[in-house]
C-alpha positions in Angstrom: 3.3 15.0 -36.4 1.8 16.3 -32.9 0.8 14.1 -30.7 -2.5 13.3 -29.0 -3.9 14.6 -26.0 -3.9 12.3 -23.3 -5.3 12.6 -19.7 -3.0 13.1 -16.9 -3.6 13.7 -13.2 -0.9 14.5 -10.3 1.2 11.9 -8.8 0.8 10.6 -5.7 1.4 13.1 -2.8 1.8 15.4 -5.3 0.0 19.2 -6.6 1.3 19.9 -9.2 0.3 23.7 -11.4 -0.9 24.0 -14.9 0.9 26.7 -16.8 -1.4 29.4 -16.3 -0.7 28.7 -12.5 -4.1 27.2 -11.8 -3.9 23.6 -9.5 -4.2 20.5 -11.7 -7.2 18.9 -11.0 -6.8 15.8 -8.6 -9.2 13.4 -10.8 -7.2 14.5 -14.5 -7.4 16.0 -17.5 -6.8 16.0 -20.8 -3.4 17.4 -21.4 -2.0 18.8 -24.9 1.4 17.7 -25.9 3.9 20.5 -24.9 7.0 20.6 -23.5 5.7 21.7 -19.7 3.5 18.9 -20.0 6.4 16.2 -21.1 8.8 17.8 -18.5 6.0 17.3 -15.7 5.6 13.9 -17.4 9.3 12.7 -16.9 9.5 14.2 -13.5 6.8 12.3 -12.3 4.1 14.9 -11.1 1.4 13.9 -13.6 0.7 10.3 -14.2 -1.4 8.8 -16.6 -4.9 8.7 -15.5 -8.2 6.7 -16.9 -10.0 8.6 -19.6 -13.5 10.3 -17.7 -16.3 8.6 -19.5 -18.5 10.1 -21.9 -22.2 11.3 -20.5 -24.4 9.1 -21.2 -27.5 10.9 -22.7 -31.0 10.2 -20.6 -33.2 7.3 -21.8 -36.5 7.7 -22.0 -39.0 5.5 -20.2 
């Protein structure tokens, strides 16, 4: 059974490069569950990181 995404940013002090060699972003993203990911996981360069918040849709006055 795969897992779920889950968002991740880099560590402290650390930059840390996706696979496709672009930077992580500082702030996080959501992260699929592959073996890059879970090695950058158990290393310590990508941390867990708070979810970014759906958009809220406009109200209308």
């Amino acid at each position: 059974m795969a897992k779920k995404a889950r968002t991740l940013k880099p560590g402290p002090g650390r930059t840390v490069l996706q696979e496709d060699g672009t930077p992580w972003p500082a702030d996080g993203m959501e992260a699929p569950d592959t073996a890059f990911v879970r090695r950058r996981i158990r290393d310590e360069d990508l941390v867990p990181a708070a979810p970014k918040p759906a958009p809220k849709e406009a109200s209308e006055k």
